[in-house]
PDB file of N, CA, C and O in Angstrom:
ATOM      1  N   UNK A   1     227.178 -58.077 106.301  1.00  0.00           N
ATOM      2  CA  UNK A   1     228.441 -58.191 107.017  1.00  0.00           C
ATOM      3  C   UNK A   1     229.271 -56.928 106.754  1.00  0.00           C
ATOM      4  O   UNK A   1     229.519 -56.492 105.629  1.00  0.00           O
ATOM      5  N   UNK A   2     229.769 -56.262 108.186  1.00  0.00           N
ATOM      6  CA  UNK A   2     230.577 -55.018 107.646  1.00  0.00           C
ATOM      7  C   UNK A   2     231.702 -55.577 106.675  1.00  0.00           C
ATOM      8  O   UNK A   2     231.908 -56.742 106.336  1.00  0.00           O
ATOM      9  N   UNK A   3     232.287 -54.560 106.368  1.00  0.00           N
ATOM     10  CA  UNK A   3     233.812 -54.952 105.499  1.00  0.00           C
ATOM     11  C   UNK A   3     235.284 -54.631 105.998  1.00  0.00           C
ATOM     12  O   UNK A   3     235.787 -53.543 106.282  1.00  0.00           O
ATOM     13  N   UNK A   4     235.583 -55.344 106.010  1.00  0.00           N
ATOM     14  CA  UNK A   4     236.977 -54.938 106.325  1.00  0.00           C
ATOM     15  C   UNK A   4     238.179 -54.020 105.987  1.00  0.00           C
ATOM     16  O   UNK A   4     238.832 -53.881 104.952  1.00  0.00           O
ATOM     17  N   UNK A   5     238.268 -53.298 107.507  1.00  0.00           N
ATOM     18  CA  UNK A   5     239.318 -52.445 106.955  1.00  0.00           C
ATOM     19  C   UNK A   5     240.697 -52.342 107.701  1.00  0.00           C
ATOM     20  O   UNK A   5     240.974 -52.668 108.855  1.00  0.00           O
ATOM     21  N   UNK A   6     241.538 -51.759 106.646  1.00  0.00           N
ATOM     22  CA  UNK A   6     242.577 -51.548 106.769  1.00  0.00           C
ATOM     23  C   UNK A   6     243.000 -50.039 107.301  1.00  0.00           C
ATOM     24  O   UNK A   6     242.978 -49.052 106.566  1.00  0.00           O
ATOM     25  N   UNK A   7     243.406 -50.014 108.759  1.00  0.00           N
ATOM     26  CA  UNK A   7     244.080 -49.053 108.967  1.00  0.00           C
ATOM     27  C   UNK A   7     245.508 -48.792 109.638  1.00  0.00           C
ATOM     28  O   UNK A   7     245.980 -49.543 110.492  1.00  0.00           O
ATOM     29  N   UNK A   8     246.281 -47.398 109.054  1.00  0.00           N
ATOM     30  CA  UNK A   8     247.319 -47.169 109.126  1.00  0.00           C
ATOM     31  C   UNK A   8     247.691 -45.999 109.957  1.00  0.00           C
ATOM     32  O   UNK A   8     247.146 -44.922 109.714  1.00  0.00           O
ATOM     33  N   UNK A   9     248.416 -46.078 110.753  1.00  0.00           N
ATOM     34  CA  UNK A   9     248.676 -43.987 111.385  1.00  0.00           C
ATOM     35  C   UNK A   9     250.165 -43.998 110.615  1.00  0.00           C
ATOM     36  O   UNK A   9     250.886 -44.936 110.278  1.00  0.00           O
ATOM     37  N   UNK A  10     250.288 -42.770 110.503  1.00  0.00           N
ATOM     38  CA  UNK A  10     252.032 -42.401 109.477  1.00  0.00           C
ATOM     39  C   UNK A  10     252.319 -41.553 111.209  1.00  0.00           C
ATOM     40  O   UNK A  10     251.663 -40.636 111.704  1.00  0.00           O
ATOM     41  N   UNK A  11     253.460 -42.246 111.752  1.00  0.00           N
ATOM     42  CA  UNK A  11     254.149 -42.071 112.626  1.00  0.00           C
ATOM     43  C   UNK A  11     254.919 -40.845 112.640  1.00  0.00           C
ATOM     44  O   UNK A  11     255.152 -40.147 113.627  1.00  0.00           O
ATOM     45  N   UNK A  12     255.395 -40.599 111.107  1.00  0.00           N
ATOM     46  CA  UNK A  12     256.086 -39.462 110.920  1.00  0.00           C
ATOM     47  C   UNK A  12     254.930 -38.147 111.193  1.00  0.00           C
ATOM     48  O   UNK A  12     255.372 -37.019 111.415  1.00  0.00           O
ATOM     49  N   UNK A  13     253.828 -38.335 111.164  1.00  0.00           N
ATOM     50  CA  UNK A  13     252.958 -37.136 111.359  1.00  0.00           C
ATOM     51  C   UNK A  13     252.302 -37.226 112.423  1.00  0.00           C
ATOM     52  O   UNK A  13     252.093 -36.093 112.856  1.00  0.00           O
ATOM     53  N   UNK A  14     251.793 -38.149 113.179  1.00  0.00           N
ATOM     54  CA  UNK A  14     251.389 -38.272 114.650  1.00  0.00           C
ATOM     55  C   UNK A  14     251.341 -37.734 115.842  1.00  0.00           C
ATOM     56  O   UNK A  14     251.864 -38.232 116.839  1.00  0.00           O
ATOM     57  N   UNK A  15     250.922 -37.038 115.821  1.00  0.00           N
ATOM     58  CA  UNK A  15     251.371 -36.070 117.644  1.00  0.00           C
ATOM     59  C   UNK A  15     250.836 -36.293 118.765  1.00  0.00           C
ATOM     60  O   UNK A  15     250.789 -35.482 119.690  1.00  0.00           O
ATOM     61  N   UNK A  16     250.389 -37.415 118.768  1.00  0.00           N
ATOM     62  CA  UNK A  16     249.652 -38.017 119.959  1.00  0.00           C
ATOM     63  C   UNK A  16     248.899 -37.153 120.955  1.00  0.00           C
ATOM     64  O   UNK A  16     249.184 -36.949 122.135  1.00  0.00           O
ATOM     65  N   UNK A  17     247.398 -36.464 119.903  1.00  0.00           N
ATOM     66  CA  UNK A  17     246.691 -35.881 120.556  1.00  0.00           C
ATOM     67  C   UNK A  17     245.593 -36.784 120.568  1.00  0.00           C
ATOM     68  O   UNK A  17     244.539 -36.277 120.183  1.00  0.00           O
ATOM     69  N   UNK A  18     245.542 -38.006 120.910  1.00  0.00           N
ATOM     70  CA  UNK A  18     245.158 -39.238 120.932  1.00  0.00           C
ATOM     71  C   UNK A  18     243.301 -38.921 120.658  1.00  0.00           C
ATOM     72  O   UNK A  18     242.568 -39.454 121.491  1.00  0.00           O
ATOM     73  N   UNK A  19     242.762 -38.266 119.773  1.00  0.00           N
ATOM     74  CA  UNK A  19     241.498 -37.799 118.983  1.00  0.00           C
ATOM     75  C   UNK A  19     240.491 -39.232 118.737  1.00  0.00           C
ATOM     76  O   UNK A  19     239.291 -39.393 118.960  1.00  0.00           O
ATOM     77  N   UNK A  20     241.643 -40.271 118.124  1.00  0.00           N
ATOM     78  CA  UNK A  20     241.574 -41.346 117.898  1.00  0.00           C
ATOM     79  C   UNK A  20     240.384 -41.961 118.612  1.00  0.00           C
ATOM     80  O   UNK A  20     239.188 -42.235 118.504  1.00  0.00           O
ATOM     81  N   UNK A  21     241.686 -42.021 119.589  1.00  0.00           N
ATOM     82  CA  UNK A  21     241.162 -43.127 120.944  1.00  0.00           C
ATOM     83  C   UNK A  21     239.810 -42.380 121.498  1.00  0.00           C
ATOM     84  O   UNK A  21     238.781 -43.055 121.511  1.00  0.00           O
ATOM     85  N   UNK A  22     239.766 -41.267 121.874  1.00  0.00           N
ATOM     86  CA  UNK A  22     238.368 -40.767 122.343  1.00  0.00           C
ATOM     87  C   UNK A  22     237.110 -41.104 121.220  1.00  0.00           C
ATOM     88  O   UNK A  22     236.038 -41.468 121.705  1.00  0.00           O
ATOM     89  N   UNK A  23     237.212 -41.003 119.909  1.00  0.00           N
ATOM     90  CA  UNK A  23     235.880 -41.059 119.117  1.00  0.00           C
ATOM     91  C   UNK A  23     235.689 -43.110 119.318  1.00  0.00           C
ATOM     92  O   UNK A  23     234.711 -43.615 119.870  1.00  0.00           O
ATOM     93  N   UNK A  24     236.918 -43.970 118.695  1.00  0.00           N
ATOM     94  CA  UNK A  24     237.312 -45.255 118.842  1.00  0.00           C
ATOM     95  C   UNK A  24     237.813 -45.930 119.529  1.00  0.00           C
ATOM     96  O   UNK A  24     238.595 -46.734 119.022  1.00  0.00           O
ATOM     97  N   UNK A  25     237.655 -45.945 120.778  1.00  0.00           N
ATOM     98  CA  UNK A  25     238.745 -46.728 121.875  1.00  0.00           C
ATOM     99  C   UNK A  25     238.948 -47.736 121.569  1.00  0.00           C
ATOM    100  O   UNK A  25     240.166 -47.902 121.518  1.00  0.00           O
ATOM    101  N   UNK A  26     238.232 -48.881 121.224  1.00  0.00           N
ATOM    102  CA  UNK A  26     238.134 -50.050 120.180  1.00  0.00           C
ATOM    103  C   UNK A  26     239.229 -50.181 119.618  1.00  0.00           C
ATOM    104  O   UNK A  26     240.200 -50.905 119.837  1.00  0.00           O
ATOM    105  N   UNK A  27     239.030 -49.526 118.972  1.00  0.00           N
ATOM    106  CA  UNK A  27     240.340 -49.413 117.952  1.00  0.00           C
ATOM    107  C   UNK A  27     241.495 -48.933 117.938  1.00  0.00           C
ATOM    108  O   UNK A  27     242.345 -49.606 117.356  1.00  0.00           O
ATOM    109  N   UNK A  28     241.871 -47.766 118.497  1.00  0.00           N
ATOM    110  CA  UNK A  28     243.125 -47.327 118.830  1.00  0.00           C
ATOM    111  C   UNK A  28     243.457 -47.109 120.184  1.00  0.00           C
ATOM    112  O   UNK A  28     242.726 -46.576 121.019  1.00  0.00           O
ATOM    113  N   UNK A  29     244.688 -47.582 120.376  1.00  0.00           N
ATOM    114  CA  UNK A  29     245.202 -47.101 121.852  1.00  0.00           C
ATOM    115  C   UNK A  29     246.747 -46.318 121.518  1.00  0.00           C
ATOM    116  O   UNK A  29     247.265 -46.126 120.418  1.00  0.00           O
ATOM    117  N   UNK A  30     247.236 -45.969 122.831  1.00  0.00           N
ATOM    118  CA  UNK A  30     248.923 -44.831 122.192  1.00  0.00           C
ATOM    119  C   UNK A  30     249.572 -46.090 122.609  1.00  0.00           C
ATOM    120  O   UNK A  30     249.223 -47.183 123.054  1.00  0.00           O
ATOM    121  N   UNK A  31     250.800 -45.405 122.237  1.00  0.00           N
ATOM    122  CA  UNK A  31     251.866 -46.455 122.539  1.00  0.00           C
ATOM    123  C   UNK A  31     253.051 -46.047 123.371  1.00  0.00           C
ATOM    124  O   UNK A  31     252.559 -45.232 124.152  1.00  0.00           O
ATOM    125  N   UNK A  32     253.820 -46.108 123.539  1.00  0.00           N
ATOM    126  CA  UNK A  32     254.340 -45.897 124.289  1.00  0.00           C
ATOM    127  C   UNK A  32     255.156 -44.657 124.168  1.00  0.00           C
ATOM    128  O   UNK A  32     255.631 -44.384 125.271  1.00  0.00           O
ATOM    129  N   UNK A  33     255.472 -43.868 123.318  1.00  0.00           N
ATOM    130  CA  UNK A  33     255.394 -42.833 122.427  1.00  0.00           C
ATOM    131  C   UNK A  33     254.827 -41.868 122.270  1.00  0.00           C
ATOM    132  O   UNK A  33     255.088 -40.769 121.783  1.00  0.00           O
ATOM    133  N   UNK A  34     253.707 -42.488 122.875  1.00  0.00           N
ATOM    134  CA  UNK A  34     252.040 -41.620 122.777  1.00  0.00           C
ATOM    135  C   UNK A  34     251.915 -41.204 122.109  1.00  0.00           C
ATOM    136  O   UNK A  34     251.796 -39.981 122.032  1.00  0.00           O
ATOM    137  N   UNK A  35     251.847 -42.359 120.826  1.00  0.00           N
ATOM    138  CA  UNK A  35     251.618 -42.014 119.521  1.00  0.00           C
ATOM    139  C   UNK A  35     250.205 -43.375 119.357  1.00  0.00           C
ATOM    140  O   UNK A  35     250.064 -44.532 119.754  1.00  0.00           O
ATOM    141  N   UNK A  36     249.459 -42.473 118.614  1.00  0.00           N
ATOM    142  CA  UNK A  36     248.779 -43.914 118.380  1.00  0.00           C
ATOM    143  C   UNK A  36     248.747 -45.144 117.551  1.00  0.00           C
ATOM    144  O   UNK A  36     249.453 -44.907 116.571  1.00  0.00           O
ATOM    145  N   UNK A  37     248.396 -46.018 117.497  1.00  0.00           N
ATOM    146  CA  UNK A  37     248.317 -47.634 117.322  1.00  0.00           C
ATOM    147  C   UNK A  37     247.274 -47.828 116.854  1.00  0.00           C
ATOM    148  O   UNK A  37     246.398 -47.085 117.298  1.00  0.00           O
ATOM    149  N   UNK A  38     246.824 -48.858 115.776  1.00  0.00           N
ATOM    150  CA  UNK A  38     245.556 -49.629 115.842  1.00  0.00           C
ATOM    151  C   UNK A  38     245.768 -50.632 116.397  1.00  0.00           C
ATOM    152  O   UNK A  38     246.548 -51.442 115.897  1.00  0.00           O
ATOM    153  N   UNK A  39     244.968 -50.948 117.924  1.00  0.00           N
ATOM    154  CA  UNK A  39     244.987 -52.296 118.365  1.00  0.00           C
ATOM    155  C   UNK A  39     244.094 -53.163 117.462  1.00  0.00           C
ATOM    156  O   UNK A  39     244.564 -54.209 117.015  1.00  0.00           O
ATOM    157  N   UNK A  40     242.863 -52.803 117.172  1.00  0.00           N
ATOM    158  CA  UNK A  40     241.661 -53.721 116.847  1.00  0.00           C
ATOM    159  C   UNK A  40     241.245 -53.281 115.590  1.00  0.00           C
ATOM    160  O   UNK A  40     240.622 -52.288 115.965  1.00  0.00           O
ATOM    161  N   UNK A  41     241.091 -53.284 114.000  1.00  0.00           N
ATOM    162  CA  UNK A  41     240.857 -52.965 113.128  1.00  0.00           C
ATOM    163  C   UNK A  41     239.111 -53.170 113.007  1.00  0.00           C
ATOM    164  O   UNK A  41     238.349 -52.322 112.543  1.00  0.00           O
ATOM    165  N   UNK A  42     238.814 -54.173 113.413  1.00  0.00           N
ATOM    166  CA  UNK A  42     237.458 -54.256 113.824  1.00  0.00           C
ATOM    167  C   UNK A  42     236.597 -53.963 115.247  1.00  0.00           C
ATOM    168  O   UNK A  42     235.428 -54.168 115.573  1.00  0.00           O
ATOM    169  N   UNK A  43     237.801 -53.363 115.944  1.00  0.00           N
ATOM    170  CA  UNK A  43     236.878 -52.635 117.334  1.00  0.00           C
ATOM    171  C   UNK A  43     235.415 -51.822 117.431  1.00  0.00           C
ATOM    172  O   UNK A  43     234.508 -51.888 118.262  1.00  0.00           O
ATOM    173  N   UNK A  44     235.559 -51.161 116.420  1.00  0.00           N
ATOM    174  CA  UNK A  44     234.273 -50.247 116.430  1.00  0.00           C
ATOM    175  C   UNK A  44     233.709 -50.275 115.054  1.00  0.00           C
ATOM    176  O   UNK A  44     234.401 -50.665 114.114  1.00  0.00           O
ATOM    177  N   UNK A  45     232.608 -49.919 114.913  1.00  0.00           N
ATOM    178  CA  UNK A  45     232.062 -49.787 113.399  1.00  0.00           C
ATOM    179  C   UNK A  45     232.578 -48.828 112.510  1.00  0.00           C
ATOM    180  O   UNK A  45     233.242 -47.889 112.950  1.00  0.00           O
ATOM    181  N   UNK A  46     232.304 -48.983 111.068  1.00  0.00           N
ATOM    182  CA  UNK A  46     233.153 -48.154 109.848  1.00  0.00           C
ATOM    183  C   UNK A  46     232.890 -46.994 110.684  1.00  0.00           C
ATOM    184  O   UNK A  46     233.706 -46.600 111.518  1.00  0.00           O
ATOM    185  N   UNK A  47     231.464 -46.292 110.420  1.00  0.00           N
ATOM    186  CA  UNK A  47     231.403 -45.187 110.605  1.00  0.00           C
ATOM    187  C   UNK A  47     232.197 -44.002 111.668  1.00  0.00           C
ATOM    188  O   UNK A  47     232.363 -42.784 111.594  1.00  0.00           O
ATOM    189  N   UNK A  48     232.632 -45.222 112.819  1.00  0.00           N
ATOM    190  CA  UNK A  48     232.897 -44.608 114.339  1.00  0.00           C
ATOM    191  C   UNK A  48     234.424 -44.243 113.899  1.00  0.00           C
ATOM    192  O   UNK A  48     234.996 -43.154 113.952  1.00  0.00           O
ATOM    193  N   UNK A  49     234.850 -45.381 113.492  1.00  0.00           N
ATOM    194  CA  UNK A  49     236.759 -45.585 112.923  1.00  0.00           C
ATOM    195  C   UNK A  49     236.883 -44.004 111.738  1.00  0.00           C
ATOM    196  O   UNK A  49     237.761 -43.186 112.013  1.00  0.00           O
ATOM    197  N   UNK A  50     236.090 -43.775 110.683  1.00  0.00           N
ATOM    198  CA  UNK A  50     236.054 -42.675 110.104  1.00  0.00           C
ATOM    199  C   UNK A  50     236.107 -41.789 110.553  1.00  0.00           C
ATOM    200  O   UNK A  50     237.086 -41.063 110.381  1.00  0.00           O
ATOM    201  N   UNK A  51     235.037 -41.426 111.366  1.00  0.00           N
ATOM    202  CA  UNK A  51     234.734 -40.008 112.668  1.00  0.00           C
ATOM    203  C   UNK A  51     236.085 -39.628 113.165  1.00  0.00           C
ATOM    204  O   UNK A  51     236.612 -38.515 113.140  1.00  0.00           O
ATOM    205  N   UNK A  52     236.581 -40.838 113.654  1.00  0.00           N
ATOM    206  CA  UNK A  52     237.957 -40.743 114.864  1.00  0.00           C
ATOM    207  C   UNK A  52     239.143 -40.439 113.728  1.00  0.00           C
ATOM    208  O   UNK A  52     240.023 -39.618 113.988  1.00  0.00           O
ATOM    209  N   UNK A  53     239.120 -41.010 112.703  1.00  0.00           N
ATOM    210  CA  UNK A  53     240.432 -40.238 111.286  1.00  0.00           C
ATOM    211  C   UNK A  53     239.647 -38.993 110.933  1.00  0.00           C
ATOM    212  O   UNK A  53     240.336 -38.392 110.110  1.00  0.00           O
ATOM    213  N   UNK A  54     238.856 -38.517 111.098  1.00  0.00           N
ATOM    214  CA  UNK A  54     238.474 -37.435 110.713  1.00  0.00           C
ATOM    215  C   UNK A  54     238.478 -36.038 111.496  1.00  0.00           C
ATOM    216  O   UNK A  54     238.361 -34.879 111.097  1.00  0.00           O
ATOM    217  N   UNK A  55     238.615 -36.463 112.458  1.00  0.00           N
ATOM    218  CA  UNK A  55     239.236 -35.874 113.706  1.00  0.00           C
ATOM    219  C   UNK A  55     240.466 -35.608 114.034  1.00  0.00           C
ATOM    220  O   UNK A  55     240.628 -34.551 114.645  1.00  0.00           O
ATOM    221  N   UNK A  56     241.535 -36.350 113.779  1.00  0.00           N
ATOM    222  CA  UNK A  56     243.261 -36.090 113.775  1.00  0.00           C
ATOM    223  C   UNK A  56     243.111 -34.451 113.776  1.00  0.00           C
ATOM    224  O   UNK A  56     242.433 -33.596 113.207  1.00  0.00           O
ATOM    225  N   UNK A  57     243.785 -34.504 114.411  1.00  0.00           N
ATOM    226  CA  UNK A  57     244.098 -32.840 113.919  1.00  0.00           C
ATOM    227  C   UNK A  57     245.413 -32.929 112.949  1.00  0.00           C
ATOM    228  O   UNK A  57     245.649 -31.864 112.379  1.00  0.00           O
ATOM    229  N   UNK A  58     246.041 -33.678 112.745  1.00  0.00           N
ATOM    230  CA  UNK A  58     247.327 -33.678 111.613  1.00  0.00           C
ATOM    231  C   UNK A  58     247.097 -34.853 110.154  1.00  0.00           C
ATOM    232  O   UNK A  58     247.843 -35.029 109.191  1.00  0.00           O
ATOM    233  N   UNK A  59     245.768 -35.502 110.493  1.00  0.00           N
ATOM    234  CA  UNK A  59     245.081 -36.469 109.302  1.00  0.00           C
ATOM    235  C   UNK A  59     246.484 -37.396 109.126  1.00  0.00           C
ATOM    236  O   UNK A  59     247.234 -37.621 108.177  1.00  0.00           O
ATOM    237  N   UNK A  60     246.444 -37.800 110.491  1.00  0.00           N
ATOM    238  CA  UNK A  60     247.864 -38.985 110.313  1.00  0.00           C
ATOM    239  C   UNK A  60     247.391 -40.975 110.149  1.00  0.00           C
ATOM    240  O   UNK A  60     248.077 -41.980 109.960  1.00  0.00           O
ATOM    241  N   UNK A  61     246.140 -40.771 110.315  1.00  0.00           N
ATOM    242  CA  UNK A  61     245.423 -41.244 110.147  1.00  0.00           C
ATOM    243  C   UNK A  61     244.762 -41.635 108.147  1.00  0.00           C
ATOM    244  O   UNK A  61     244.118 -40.810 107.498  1.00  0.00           O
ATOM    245  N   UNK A  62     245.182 -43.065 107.607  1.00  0.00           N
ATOM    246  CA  UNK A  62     244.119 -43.960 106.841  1.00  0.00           C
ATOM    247  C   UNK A  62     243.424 -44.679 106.887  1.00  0.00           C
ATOM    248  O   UNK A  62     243.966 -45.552 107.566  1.00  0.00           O
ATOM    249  N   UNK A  63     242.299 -45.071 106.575  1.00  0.00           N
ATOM    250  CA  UNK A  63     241.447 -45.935 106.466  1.00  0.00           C
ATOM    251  C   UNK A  63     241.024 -46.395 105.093  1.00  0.00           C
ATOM    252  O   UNK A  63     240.535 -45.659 104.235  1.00  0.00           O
ATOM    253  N   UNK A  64     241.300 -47.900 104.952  1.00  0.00           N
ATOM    254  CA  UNK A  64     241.202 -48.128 103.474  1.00  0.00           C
ATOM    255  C   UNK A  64     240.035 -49.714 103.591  1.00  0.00           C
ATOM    256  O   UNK A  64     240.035 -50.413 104.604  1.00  0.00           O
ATOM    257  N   UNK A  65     239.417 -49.926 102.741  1.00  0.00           N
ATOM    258  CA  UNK A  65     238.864 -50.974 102.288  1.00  0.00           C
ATOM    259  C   UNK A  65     239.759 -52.155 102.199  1.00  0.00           C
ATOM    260  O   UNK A  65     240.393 -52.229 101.147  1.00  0.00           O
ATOM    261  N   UNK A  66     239.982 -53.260 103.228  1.00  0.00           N
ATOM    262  CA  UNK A  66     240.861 -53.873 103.163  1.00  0.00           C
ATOM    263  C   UNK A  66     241.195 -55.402 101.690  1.00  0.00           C
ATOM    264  O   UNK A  66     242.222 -56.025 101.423  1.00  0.00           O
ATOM    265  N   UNK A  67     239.800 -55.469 101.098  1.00  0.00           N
ATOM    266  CA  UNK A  67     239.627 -55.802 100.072  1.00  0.00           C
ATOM    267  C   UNK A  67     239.609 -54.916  99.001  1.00  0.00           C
ATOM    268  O   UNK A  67     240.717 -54.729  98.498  1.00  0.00           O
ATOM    269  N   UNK A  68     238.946 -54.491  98.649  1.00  0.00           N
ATOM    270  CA  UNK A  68     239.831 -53.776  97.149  1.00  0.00           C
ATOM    271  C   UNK A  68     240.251 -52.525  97.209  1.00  0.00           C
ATOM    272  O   UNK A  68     240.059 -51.821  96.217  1.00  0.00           O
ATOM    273  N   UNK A  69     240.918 -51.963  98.382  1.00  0.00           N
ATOM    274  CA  UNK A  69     242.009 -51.033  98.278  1.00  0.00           C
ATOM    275  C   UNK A  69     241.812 -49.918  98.209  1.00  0.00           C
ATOM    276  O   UNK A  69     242.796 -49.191  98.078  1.00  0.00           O
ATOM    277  N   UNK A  70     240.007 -49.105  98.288  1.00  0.00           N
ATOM    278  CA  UNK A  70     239.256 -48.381  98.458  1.00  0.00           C
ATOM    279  C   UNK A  70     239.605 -47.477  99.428  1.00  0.00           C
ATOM    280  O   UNK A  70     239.470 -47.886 100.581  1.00  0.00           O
ATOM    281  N   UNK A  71     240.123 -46.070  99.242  1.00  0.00           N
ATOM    282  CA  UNK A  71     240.372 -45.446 100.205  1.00  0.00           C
ATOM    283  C   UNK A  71     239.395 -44.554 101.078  1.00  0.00           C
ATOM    284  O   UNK A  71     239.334 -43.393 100.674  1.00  0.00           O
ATOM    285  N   UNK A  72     238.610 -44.848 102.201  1.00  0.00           N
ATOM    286  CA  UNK A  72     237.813 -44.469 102.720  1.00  0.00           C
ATOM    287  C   UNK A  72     238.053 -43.307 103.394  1.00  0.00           C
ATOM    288  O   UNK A  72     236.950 -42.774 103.521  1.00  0.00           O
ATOM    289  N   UNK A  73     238.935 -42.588 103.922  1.00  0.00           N
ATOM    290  CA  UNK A  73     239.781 -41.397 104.200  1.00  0.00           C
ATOM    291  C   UNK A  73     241.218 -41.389 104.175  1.00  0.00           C
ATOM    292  O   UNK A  73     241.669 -42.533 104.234  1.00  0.00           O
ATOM    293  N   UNK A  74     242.008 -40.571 104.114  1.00  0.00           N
ATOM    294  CA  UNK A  74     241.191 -38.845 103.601  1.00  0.00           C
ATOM    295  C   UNK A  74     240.681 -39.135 102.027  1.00  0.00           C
ATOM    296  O   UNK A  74     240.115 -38.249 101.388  1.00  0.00           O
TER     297      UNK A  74
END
């Protein structure tokens, strides 16, 4: 069973070059702001959700282990 995660965008750093949404559509959409959102924390698989935070160009983007608090990026 995958594991659950926890993700966060820091709004204060966000520039809605929506990187996100192209690697994870699943998972993130913008908002109205055109900043992005996690709609679906389980939309896409770990690996895909990583790719797409790894991609930010401003790493506004976390991804954490939603059980023990494991920070999976950055």
């Amino acid at each position: 069973m995958p594991r659950q995660l926890k993700i966060t965008v820091d709004y204060n750093v966000c520039v809605g070059n929506a990187m996100c949404e192209t690697f994870a559509e699943n998972t993130f959409g913008l908002n109205d702001d055109r900043q992005s959102y996690v709609k679906d924390a389980a939309g896409d698989p770990e690996d895909t959700v990583i790719e797409a935070a790894e991609n930010c160009p401003v790493t506004a983007i976390t991804v954490e282990d939603a059980e023990t608090g494991e920070i999976l990026f950055p």
